[in-house]
TORKOL-4160 file (C-alpha; in steps of 0.2 Angstrom, whole numbers, padded with zeros to 4 digits, m for minus):
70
<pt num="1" X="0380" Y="0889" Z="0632"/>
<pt num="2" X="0388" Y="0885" Z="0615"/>
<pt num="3" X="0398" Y="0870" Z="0625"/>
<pt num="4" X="0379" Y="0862" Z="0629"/>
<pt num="5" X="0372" Y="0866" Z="0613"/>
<pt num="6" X="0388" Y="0855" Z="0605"/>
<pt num="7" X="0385" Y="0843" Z="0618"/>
<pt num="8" X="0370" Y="0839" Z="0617"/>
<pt num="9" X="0367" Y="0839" Z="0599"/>
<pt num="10" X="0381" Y="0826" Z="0599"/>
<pt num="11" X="0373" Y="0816" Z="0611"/>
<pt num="12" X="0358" Y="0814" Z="0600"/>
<pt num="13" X="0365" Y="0812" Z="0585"/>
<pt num="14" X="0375" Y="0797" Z="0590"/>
<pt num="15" X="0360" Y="0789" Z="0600"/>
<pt num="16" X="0349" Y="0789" Z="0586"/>
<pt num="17" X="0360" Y="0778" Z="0574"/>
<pt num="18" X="0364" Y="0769" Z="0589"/>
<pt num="19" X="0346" Y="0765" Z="0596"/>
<pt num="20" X="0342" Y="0760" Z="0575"/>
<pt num="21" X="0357" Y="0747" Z="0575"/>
<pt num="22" X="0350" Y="0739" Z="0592"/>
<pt num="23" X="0333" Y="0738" Z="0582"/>
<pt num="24" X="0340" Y="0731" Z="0567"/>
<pt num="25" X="0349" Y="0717" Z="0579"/>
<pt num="26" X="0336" Y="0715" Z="0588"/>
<pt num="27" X="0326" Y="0710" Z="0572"/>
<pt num="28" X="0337" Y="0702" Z="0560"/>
<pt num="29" X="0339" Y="0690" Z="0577"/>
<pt num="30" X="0324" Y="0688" Z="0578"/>
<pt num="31" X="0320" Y="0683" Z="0559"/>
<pt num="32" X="0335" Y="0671" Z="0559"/>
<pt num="33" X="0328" Y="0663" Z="0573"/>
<pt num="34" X="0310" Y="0658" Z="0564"/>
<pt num="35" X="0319" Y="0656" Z="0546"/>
<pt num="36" X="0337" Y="0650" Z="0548"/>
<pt num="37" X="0336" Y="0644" Z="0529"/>
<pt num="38" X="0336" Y="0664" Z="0525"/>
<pt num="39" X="0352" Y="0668" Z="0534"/>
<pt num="40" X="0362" Y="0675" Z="0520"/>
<pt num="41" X="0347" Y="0686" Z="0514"/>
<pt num="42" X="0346" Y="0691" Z="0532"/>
<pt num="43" X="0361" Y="0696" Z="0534"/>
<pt num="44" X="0365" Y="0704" Z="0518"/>
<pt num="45" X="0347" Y="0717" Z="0522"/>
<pt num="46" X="0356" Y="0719" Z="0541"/>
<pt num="47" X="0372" Y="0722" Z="0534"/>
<pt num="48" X="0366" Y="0737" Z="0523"/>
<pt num="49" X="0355" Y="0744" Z="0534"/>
<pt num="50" X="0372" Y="0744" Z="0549"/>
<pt num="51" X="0380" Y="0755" Z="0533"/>
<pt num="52" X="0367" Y="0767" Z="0529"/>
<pt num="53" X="0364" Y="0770" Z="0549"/>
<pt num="54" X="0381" Y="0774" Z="0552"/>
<pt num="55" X="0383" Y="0786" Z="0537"/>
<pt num="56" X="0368" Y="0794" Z="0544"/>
<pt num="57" X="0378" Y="0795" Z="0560"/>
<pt num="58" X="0395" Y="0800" Z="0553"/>
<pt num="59" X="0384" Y="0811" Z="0543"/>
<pt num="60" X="0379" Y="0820" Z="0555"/>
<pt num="61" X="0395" Y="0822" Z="0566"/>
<pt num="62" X="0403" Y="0829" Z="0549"/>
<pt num="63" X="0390" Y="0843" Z="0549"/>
<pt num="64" X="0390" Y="0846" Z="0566"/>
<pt num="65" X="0409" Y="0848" Z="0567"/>
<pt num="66" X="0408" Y="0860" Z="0551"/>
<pt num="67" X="0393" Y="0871" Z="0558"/>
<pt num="68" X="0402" Y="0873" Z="0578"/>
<pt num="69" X="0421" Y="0873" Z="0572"/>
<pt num="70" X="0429" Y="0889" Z="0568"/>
């Protein structure tokens, strides 16, 4: 029972940060596409929010590992 609880608490907290980077994509792709004169601004915002969405994400794991590893 604690092998599924480890499991699937990994499985969400690697598909939350990983459903937010697709969004982010998805959006700054979008935004480039209608205004490709803001490309650097663009990317500068996707590249920091990629950052704090995988600290979330490593975050987590760290905890994870800390709380189930003895």
């Amino acid at each position: 029972m604690r092998n599924l609880t480890i499991i699937l608490i990994l499985i969400i907290s690697t598909l939350g940060p990983s459903f937010v980077i697709a969004v982010i994509g998805y959006g700054s792709i979008q935004a480039l596409a209608r205004n490709p004169s803001a490309s650097p601004k663009i990317q500068t915002s996707m590249i920091l929010a990629f950052v704090f969405a995988e600290s979330i994400a490593v975050i987590s794991l760290i905890v994870i590992f800390h709380l189930f590893v003895r």
